[in-house]
C-alpha positions in Angstrom: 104.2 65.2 148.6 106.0 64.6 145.3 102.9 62.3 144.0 100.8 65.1 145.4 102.4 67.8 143.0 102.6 65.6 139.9 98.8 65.1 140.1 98.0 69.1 140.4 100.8 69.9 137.2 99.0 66.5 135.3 95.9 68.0 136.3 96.6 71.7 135.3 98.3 70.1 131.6 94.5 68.7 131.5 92.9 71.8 132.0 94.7 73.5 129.8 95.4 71.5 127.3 92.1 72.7 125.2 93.0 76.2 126.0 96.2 75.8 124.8 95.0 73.5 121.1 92.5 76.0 120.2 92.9 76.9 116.5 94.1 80.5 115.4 92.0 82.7 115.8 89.8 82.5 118.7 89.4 86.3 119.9 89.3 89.8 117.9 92.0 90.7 116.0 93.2 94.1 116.5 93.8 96.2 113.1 96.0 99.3 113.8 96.0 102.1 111.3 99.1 104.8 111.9 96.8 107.7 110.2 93.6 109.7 111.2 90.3 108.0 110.6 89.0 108.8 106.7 92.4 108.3 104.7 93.5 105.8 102.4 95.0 103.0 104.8 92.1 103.5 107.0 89.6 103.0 104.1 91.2 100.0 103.4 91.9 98.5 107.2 87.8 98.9 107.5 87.2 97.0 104.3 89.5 94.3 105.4 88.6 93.9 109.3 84.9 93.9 108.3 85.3 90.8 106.4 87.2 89.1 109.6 83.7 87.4 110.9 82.9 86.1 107.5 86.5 84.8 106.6 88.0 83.9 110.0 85.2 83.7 112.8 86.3 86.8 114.5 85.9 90.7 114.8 88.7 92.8 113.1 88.5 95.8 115.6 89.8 98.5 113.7 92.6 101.5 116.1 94.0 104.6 114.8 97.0 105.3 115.9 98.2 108.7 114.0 101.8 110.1 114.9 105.2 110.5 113.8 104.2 109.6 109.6 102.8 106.5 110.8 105.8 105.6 112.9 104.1 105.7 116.2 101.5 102.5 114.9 104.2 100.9 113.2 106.8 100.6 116.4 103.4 99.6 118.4 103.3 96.6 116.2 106.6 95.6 115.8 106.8 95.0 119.6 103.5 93.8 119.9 103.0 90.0 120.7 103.9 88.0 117.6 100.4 85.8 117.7 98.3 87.0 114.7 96.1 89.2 117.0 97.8 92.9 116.2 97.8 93.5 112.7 99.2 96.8 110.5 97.3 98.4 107.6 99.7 100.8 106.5 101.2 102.8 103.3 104.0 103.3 101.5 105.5 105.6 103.9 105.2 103.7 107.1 106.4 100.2 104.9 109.6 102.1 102.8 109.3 105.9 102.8 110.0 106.5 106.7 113.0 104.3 106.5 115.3 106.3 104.0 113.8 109.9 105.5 114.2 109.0 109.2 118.0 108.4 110.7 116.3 107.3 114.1 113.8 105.5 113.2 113.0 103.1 115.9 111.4 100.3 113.6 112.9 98.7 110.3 109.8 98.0 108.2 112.2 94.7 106.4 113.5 93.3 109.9 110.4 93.9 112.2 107.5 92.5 109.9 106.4 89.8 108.5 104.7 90.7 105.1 101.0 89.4 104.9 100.0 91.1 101.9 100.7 94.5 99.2 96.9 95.3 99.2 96.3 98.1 96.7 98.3 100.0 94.8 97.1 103.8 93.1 99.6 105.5 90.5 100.3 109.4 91.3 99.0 112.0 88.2 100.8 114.9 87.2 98.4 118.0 87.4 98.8 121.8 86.3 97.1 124.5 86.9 94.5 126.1 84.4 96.0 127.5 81.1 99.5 126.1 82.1 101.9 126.5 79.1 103.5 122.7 79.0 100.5 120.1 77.7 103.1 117.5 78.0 105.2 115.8 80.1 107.8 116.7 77.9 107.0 119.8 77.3 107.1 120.4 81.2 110.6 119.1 81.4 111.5 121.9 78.2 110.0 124.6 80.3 111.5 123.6 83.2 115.2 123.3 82.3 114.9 126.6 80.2 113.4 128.1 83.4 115.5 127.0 86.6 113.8 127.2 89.3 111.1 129.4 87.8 108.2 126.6 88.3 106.9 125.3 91.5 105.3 121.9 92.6 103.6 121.3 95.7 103.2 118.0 98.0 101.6 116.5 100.5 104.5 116.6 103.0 108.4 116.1 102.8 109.0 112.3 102.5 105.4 112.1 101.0 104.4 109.7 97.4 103.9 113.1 95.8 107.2 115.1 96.9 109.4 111.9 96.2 107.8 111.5 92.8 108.9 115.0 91.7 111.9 114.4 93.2 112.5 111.5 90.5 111.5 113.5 88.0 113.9 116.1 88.7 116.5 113.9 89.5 116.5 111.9 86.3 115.8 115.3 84.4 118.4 117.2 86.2 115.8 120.1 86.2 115.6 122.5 89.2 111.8 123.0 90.2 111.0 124.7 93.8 109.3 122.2 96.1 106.2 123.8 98.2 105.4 121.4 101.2 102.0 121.6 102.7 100.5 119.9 105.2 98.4 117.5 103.4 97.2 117.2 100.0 93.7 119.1 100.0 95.8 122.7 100.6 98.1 121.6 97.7 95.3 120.8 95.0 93.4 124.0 96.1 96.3 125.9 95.3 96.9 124.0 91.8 93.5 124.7 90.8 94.0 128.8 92.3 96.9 128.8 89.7 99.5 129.6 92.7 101.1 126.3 92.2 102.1 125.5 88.8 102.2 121.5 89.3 102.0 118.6 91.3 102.1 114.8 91.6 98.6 113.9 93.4 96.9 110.2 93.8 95.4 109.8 90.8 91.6 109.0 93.3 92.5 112.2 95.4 92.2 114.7 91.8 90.0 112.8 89.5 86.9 114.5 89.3 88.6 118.0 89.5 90.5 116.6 86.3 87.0 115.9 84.9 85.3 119.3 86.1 88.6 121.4 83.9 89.5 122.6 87.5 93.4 121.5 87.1 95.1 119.7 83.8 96.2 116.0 83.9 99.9 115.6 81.7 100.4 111.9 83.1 99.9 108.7 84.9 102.7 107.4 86.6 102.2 103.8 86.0 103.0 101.7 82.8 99.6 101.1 81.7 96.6 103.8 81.2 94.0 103.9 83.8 90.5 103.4 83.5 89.8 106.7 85.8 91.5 108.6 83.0 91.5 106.5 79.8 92.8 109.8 78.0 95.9 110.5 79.7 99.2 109.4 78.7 101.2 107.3 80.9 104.9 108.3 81.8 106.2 104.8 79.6 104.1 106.8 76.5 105.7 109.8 77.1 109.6 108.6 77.6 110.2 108.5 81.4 110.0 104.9 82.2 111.6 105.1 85.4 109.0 107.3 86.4 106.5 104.5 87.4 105.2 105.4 90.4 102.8 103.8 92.7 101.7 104.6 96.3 100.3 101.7 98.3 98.5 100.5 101.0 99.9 96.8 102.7 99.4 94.8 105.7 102.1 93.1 107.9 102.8 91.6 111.4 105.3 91.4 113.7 108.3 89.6 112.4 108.2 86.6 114.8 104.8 85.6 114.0 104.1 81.8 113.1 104.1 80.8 109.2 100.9 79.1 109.4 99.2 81.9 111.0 100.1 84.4 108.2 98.9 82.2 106.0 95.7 82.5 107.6 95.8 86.3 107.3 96.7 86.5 104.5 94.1 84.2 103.1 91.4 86.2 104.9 92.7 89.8 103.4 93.1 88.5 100.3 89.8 87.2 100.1 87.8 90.1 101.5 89.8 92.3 99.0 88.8 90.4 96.4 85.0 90.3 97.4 83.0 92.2 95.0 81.9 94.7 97.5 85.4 95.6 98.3 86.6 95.9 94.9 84.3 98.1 94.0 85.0 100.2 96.9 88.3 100.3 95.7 88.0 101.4 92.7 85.9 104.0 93.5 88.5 106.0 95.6 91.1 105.2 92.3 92.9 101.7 93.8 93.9 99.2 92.2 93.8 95.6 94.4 96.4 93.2 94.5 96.0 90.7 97.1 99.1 88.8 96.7 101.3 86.6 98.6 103.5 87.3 101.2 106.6 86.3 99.4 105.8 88.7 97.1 105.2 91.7 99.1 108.3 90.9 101.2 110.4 91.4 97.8 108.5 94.5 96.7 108.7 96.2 99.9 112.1 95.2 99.9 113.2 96.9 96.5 110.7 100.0 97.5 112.9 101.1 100.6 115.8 100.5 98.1 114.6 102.8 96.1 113.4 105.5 98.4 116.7 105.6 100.0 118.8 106.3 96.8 116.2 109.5 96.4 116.2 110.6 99.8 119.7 110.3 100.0 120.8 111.5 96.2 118.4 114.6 97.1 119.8 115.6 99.9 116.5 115.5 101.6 116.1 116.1 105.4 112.7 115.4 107.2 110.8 118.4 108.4 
């Protein structure tokens, strides 16, 4: 009997034994996207999981999973099976912004994820509405500190890229400017360009061609260098606020556990397709900037990003709607 059941186990190690050896991947990999088809990490989940075939012999099979600010994709992942097959495509809410604005959050974006890569990046742009008085960053801060609470900005959201950035700039200006929350950008820039709204931080791709058409004014780019969407606008290093650089991102991550060797393969795929021609271009059509780095390096940056959110959510006093 016992020579019996050591030939069916040695026989069942030989059947699966080729099961069990085949190389990473060998099935589709499953992309999840926290947002609504059409936005920026969704943009950029397509352009990566349609270079899957090419770069890894697979399908990247793109899900939306919209809910919660992106927390409802990001928990999905973080207890999904650690194997390479469930990957996140997600921004700089879901990866910092979430965890400094939500107590019970029931992820940690450092503890539950192993970085694969900080895909693109886009700076914010500081828009006014027509005939504005300030033509300057400066100038806006004058206006503002001689007028408390006399100016508005809208945003995207609480906890949003745009409503964080203002709150930096109020914070490190110790002006007092009254924060307008919509529900999404669109409503925001419509109301900038109505003259209800006297400014706003926006993604620089999300306002560009209403900078270009005169429909809203652009004082400054929030990164350290000018950008090639709006060579003619100051950056906020040009115009003395250095530790306004700003930059919202899109990044891609798995869950924590997952082996080294497979993330290297990930990340070698992403990083690739992102680099493709096609893909570039894509990206810089919509006002992104691709990176494509290494996973040690997005670990650290996402790292010091939910370091930073956290000393603004917290210095602000600022509660999730």
């Amino acid at each position: 009997m016992k020579s019996l059941q050591r030939l069916v186990a040695l026989s069942l190690a030989i059947f699966c034994a080729p099961a069990l050896a085949q190389p990473y991947p060998n099935k589709p990999i499953r992309v999840i996207v926290p947002f609504v088809a059409g936005g920026s990490s969704d943009i950029v989940a397509r352009a990566i999981a349609q270079k899957f075939q090419e770069y890894l012999g697979q399908p990247g099979v793109v899900e939306n999973k919209p809910g919660a600010n992106g927390a409802i994709a990001a928990e999905f992942v973080a207890k999904a099976e650690p194997d390479g097959y469930t990957v996140l495509v997600g921004s700089i809410g879901v990866f910092s912004i979430n965890a400094a604005l939500y107590k019970d959050l029931r992820y940690n974006p450092v503890r539950d994820f192993a970085p694969v890569t900080l895909a693109v990046t886009t700076p914010n742009v500081l828009i006014t509405k027509p005939g504005f008085a300030a033509k300057s960053l400066k100038e806006t801060v004058d206006l503002a500190k001689k007028s408390p609470d006399k100016l508005s900005y809208c945003s995207s959201g609480v906890g949003s890229s745009d409503h964080l950035t203002a709150e930096v700039l109020k914070q490190m200006t110790q002006t007092s400017i009254t924060h307008v929350p919509y529900k999404g950008g669109a409503a925001c820039q419509t109301d900038i360009m109505g003259g209800q709204i006297d400014l706003s931080f926006q993604n620089l791709g999300a306002v560009t061609n209403y900078i270009k058409g005169n429909r809203m004014n652009a004082v400054a780019v929030t990164s350290r260098t000018r950008h090639p969407s709006l060579p003619d606008v100051p950056t906020v290093v040009e115009a003395g606020f250095p530790e306004l650089v700003v930059t919202s991102w899109q990044a891609v991550a798995v869950p924590a556990k997952t082996p080294p060797d497979v993330v290297a393969k990930l990340n070698d795929a992403v990083v690739k397709a992102l680099r493709s021609p096609e893909v570039r271009e894509r990206m810089a059509q919509i006002g992104f900037d691709v990176v494509a780095g290494t996973p040690e390096e997005f670990g650290k940056f996402m790292q010091e990003e939910v370091a930073r959110w956290t000393q603004v959510v917290n210095r602000g006093g600022i509660k999730a709607e």
